[in-house]
N, C-alpha and C positions, 0 to 999 in steps of 0.2 A: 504494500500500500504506500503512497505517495503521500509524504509529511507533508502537510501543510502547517504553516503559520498563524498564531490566533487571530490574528488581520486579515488573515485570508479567509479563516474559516469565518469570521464575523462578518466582511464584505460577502462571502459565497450564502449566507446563510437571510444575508438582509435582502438578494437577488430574490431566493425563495420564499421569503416574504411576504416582498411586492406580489410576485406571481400568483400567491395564493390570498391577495389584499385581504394579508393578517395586520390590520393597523397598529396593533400596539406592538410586537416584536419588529414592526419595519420602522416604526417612528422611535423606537428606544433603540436599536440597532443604529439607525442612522444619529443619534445624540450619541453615541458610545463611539463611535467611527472620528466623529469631530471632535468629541476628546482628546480622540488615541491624535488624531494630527494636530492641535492645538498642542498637546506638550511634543511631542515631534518640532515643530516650528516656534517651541517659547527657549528663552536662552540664547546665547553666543551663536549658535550654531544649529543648521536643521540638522536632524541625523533619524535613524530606524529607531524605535524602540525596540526591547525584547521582549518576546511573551513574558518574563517576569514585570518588566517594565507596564505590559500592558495590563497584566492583574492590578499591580496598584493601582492603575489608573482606571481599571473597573471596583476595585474595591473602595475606593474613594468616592464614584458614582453610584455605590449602591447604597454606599452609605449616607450619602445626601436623600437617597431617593427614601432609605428610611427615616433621616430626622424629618423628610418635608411630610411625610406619611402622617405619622406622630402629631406634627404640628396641625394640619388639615385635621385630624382628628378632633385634634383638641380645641380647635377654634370652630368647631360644627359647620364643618364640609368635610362632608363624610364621601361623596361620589369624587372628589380630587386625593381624598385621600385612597380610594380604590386605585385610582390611575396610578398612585405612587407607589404604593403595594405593585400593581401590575408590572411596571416596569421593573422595580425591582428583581421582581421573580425570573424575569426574562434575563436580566444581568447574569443575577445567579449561576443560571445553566451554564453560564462561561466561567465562574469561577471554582476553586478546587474546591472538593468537598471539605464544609464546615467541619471545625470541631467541634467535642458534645462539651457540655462544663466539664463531666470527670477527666476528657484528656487534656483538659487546661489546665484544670488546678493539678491532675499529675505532673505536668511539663513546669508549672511556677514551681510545686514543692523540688523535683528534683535542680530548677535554677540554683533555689536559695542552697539546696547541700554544695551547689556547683561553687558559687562563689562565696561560702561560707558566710553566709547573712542572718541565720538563724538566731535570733535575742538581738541582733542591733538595732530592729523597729526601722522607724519610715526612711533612718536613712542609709539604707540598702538598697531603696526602692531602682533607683538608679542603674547600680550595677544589676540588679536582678531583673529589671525591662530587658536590660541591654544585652541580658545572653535569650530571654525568653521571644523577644520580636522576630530574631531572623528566622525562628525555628514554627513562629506563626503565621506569618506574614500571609495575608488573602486568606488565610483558612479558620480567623476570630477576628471579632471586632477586636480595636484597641481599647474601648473601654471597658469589658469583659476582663480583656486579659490581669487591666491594671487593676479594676476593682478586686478580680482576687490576689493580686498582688500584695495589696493592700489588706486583705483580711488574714492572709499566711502571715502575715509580717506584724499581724495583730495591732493596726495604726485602727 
């Protein structure tokens, strides 16, 4: 089978979209695509992203998609807040699968043995983000990860 690129398969997959005018996968496909080029052409210099590259840059988008969710929620627009859930959902499919809480709080507790942080409290928080992020990255929210950061380290 012939590897494609997650830009490819997001371009190949917005084509099928259109075709089958599935609106919300071709309208959240097509905002995910000008993302992926907007950080592409921000900075010094154009250049490719990587499929890692482009996780973050969908995991930041879904993340907006669920604070704006949330907030529509909560200010009673509930039919924008569906659209934002929808989109959402559609990002998803291109990112890695989630972690559950128990493999998060497993991955914090073994950070803190990592970097020996156990009984120093909030201020390990630091070095214990800094080994627990790269090992998460796309697969937990950041604020997830910190809040039990935060409760291991018993702040």
């Amino acid at each position: 089978m012939l590897f494609m690129s997650l830009k490819e398969t997001l371009r190949s997959d917005l084509t099928t979209a259109m075709k089958a005018r599935d609106e919300v996968r071709s309208s959240t496909l097509r905002m995910v695509l000008t993302a992926i080029t907007n950080a592409e052409v921000s900075g010094k210099e154009a250049r490719v992203l990587s499929d890692d590259e482009i996780i973050g840059v969908l995991t930041s988008e879904a993340k907006k998609r669920r604070e704006a969710a949330t907030a529509f929620a909560d200010g009673g627009r509930p039919e924008s807040a569906e659209k934002e859930k929808a989109e959402a959902a559609v990002i998803a499919d291109y990112l890695p699968e989630q972690l559950s809480e128990a493999e998060v709080a497993d991955l914090v507790t073994r950070a803190i043995e990592q970097v020996g942080a156990a009984g120093e409290g909030m201020r390990a928080m630091g070095k214990v983000m800094g080994v627990v992020q790269p090992q998460v990255k796309g697969r937990a929210d950041g604020g997830v990860v910190a809040a039990e950061v935060r409760r291991q380290l018993g702040a």
